[in-house]
C-alpha positions in Angstrom: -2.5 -25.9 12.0 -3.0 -22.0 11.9 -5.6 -20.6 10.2 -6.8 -17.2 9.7 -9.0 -17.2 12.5 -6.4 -18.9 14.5 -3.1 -17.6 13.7 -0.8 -19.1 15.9 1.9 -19.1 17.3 4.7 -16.0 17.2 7.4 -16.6 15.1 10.7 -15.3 14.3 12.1 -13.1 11.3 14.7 -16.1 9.6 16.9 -13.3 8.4 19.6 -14.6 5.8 18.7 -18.0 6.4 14.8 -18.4 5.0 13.1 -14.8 4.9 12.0 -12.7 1.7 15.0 -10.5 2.3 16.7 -13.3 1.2 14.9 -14.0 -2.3 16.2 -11.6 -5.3 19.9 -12.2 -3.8 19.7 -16.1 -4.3 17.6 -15.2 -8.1 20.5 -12.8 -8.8 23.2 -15.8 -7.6 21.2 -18.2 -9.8 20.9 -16.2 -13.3 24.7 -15.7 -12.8 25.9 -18.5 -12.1 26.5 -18.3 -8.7 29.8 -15.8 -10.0 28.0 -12.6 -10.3 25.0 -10.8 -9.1 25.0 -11.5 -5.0 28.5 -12.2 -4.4 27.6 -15.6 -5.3 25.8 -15.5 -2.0 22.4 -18.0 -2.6 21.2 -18.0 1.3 17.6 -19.9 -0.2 19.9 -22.5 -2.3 17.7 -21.8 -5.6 20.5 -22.4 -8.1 20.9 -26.0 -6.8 17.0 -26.1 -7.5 17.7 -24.6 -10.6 20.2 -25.5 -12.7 20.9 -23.8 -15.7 18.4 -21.3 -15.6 19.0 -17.6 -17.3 16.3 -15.8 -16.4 13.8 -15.3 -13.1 10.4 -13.9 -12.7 9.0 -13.4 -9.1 6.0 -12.9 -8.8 4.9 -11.1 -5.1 1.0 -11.3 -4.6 0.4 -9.1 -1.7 -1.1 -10.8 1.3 -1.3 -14.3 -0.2 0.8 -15.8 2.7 1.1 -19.6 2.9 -1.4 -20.5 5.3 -4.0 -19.0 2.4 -3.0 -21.1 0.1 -5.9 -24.0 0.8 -8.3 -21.0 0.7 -7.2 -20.4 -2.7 -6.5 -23.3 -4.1 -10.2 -24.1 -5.9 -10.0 -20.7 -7.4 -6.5 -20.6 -8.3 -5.6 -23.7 -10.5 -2.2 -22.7 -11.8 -1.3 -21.9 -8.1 -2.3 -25.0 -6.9 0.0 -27.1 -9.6 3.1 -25.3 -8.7 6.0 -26.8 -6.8 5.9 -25.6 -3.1 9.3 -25.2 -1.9 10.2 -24.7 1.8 8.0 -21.0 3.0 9.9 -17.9 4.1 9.2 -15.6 6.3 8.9 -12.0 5.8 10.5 -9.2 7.8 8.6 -7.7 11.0 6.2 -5.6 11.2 4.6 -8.2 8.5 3.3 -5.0 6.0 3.8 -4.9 2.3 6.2 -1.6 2.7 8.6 -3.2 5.3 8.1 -6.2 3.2 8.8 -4.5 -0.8 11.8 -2.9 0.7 13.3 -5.9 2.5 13.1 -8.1 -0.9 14.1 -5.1 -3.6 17.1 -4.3 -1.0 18.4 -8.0 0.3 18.0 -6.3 4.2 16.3 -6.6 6.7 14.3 -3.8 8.1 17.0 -2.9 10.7 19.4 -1.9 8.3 16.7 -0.1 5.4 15.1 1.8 7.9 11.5 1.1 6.6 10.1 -0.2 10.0 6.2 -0.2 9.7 3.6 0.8 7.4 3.3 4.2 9.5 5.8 5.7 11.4 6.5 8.9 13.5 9.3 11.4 11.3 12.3 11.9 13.8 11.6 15.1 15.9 8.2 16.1 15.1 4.7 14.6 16.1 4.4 14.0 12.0 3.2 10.5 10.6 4.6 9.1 7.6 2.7 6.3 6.0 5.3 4.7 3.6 2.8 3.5 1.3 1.6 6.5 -0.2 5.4 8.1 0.4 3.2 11.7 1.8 5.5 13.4 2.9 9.0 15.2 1.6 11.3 13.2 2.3 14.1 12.1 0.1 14.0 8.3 -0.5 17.6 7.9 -1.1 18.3 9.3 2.2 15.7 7.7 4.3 16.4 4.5 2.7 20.4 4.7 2.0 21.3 0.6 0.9 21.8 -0.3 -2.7 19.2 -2.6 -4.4 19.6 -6.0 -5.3 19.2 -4.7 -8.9 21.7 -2.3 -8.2 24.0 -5.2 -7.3 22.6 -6.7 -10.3 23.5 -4.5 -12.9 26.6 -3.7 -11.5 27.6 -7.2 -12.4 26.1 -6.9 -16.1 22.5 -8.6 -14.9 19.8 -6.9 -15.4 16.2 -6.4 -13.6 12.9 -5.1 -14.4 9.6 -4.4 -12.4 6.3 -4.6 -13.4 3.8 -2.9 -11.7 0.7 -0.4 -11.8 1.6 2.5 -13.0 0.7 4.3 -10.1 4.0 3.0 -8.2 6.2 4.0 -11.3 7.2 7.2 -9.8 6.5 6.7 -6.2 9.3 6.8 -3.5 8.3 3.5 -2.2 9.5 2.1 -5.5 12.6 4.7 -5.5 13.8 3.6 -1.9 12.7 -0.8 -3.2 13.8 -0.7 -6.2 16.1 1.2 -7.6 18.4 0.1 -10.5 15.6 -1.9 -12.0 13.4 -0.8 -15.2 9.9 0.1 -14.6 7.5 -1.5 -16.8 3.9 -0.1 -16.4 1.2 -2.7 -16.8 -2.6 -3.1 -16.1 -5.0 -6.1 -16.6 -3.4 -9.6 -17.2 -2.7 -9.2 -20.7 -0.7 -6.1 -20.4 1.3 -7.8 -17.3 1.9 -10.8 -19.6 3.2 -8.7 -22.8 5.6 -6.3 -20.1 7.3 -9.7 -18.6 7.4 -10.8 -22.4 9.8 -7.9 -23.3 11.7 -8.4 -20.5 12.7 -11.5 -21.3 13.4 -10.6 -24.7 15.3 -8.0 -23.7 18.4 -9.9 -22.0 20.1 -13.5 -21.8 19.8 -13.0 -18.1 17.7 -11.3 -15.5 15.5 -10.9 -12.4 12.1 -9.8 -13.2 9.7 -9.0 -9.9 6.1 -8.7 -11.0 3.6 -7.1 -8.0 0.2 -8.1 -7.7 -1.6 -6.2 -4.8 -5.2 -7.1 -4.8 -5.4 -9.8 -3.0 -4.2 -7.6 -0.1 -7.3 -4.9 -0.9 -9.8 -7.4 -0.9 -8.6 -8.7 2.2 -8.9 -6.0 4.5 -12.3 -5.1 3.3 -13.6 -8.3 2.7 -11.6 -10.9 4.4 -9.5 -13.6 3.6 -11.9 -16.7 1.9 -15.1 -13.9 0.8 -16.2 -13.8 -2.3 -14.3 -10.3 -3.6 -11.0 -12.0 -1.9 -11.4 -15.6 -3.9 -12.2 -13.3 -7.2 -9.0 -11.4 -6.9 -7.0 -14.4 -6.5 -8.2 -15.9 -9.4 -7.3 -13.0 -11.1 -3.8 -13.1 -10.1 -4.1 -17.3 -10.7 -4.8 -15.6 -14.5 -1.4 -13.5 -14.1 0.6 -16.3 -13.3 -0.8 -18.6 -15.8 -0.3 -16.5 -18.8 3.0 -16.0 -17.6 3.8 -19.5 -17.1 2.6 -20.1 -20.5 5.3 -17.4 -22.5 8.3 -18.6 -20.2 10.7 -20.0 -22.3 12.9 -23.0 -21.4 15.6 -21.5 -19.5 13.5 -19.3 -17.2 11.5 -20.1 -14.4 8.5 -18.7 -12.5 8.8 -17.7 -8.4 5.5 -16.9 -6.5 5.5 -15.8 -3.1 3.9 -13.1 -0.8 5.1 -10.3 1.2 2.8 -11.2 4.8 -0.5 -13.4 5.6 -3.6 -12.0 7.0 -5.7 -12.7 10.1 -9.8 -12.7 9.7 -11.0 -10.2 12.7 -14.4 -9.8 14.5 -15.9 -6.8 16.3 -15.4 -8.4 19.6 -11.1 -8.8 18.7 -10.9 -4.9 17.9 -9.6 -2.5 20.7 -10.3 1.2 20.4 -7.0 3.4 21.5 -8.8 6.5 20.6 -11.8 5.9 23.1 -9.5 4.7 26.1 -8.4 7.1 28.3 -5.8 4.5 29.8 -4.4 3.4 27.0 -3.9 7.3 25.6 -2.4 8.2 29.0 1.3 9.6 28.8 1.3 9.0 25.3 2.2 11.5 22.9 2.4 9.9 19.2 0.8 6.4 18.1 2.1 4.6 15.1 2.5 1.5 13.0 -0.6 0.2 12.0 -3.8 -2.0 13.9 -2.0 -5.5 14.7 1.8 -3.9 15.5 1.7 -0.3 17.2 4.4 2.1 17.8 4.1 4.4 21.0 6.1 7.1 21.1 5.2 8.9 24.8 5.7 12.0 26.6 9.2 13.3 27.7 9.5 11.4 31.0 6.2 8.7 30.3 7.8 5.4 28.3 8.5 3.8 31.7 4.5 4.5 33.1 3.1 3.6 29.5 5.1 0.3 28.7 3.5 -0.5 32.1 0.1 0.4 31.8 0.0 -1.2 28.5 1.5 -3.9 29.6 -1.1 -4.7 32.6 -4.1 -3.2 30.0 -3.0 -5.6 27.1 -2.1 -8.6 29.2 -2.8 -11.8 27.2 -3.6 -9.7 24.0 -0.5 -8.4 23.4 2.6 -8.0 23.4 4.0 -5.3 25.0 8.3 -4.4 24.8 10.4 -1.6 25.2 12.0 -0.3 21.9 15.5 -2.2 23.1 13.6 -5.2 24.0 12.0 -5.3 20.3 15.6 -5.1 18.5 17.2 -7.3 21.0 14.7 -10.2 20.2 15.7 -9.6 16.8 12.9 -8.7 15.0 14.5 -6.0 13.2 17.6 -7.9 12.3 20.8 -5.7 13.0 19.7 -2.2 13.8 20.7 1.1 12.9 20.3 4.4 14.8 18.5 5.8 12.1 16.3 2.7 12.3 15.7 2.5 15.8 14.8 6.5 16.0 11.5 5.5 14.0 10.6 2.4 16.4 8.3 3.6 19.5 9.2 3.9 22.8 7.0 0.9 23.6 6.1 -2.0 20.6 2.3 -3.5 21.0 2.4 -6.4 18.7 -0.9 -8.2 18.8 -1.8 -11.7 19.6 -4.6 -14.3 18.2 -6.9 -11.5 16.5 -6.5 -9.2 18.5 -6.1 -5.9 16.8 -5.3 -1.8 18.7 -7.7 -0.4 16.1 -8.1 4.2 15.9 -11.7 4.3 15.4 -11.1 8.7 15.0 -7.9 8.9 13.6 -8.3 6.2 11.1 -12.0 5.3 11.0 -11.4 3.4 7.3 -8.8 1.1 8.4 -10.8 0.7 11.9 -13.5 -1.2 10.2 -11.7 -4.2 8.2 -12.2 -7.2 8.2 -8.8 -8.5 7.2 -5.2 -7.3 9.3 -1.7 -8.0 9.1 1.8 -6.7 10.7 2.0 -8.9 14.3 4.4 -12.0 14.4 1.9 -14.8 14.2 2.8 -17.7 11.9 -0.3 -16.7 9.7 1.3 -13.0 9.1 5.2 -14.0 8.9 4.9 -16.9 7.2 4.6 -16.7 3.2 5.2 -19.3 0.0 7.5 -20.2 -2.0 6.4 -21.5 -5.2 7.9 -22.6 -8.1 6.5 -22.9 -12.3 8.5 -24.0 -15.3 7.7 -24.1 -18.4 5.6 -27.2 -19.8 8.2 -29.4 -22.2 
């Protein structure tokens, strides 16, 4: 079985079939009935799972992907009891922005447009990392679909998010979320009281709670440290108290927007200190385990080569129409396809294309995500009620 030192295998984005871009539609068909919300479209069959239910709360703990589960499980109790329903997979690159936007929107990251945590702006040399949303651009145009809460509340059900409030206002949330009302929350009690009012608030509704320290601790500390098992506890916290205020007609969804792989100093690659890898190229992207290289006018043929023959058996190494015809992106738009590289390195094992100058912080962690392995791509699906 994969584990994060041995991550396995690649695997396949299960777009409208079993991914997270699938989630809040099938909530939204199950709160409604199966009438209203998603067309009545429930691609993850939750309202056969849950009959009768008015009211959903997911839960997203960023970076808790399913093969971390037995990590957590002594630390995380109220995890552990849940009812583990049949994993998704997330979107590729597996990284929380692709991943927020593919579950708030119901897309996958062919048709949003948020391809990668960073990404070269269209016609300049620019970076934009999606996280922090630094740079002008307007989120409505960059990420055009509708929201599943849009959806939602056009059909009279509503949705809330509950989050730090350093996301409120950010155009990462803007270009997820949109539709849904923001509630601000920090420390568990807070988090419990803000999904509290939301479910007073409405006889039916989608709830999407975000959690992201796993994640944090991950990439400094790993997955199974000490820092890494005290966050998840903390979110184990989260999950209990809100377990513990559901009332009987609402239910509880955790699940994860990517895994993580554990890396050594021997599994990192510098790009910034080799000359052969740099060569021709004019712009590098994405992030350490899936990198987008954008290359000089007249050098994608010479560097999808070299990095090809440089990265041979820790890699792999595809033309931008080779990525979106394997499907990772799902059905791809121009728009899309302008912010994908001229050549796609997506890492294998633990292999990661680290930028010791460029971005010396994220050069030295221990934990990674964004490749295809079944560790990254795969995350849970898990299920609370309330106790009768």
């Amino acid at each position: 079985m994969p584990t994060p030192t041995d991550p396995g295998p690649f695997v396949t984005p299960r777009y409208g079939e079993r991914s997270l871009t699938d989630l809040l539609g099938s909530a939204y068909a199950t709160v409604a009935g199966g009438a209203e919300g998603n067309g009545g479209v429930d691609p993850l069959g939750l309202s056969a799972v849950l009959p009768g239910i008015r009211r959903i709360v997911v839960l997203l703990a960023d970076g808790l992907g399913a093969h971390l589960l037995p990590l957590a499980a002594p630390v995380a109790p109220t995890l552990a009891a849940a009812t583990a329903l049949p994993p998704l997979t997330c979107g590729f690159p597996s990284t929380t922005p692709t991943s927020l936007v593919s579950l708030g929107v119901g897309a996958p990251p062919g048709r949003h447009g948020v391809i990668g945590f960073t990404v070269r702006l269209p016609g300049t040399d620019r970076l934009f990392t999606h996280i922090r949303w630094d740079a002008d651009v307007d989120p409505r145009r960059w990420q055009p679909l509708a929201s599943c809460f849009d959806r939602g509340r056009a059909a009279g059900v509503p949705g809330w998010v509950v989050g730090s409030p350093s996301f409120a206002t950010s155009g990462l949330t803007d270009a997820a979320y949109r539709g849904a009302d923001y509630l601000s929350a920090r420390g568990t009690d807070q988090f419990v009281a803000a999904v509290t009012r939301a479910l007073a608030a409405a006889e039916r509704g989608v709830i999407l709670v975000y959690r992201p320290e796993i994640d944090h601790t991950g990439h400094l500390s790993g997955p199974g440290s000490a820092p890494w098992l005290a966050a998840v506890a903390a979110v184990d916290e989260v999950v209990a108290g809100i377990t513990a205020v559901l009332p009987g007609d609402t239910a509880l969804v955790v699940t994860a927007d990517h895994g993580m792989v554990r890396v050594g100093d021997a599994d990192r690659i510098d790009l910034d200190t080799d000359p052969d890898l740099r060569r021709g190229t004019r712009v590098i992207a994405g992030e350490g385990r899936a990198r987008y290289v954008h290359a000089e006018p007249g050098a994608a043929t010479d560097v999808l080569a070299a990095w090809r023959e440089l990265l041979a058996g820790r890699a792999e190494v595809v033309s931008r129409d080779e990525a979106i015809a394997a499907g990772w992106y799902g059905p791809t738009t121009p728009a899309a396809a302008e912010r994908i590289g001229d050549v796609v390195a997506v890492c294998r094992g633990r292999s990661v294309l680290i930028r010791s100058r460029a971005e010396p912080t994220e050069s030295a962690f221990s934990g990674y995500h964004g490749s295809l392995t079944e560790v990254e791509m795969t995350v849970p699906l898990l299920l609370a009620r309330p106790t009768p």
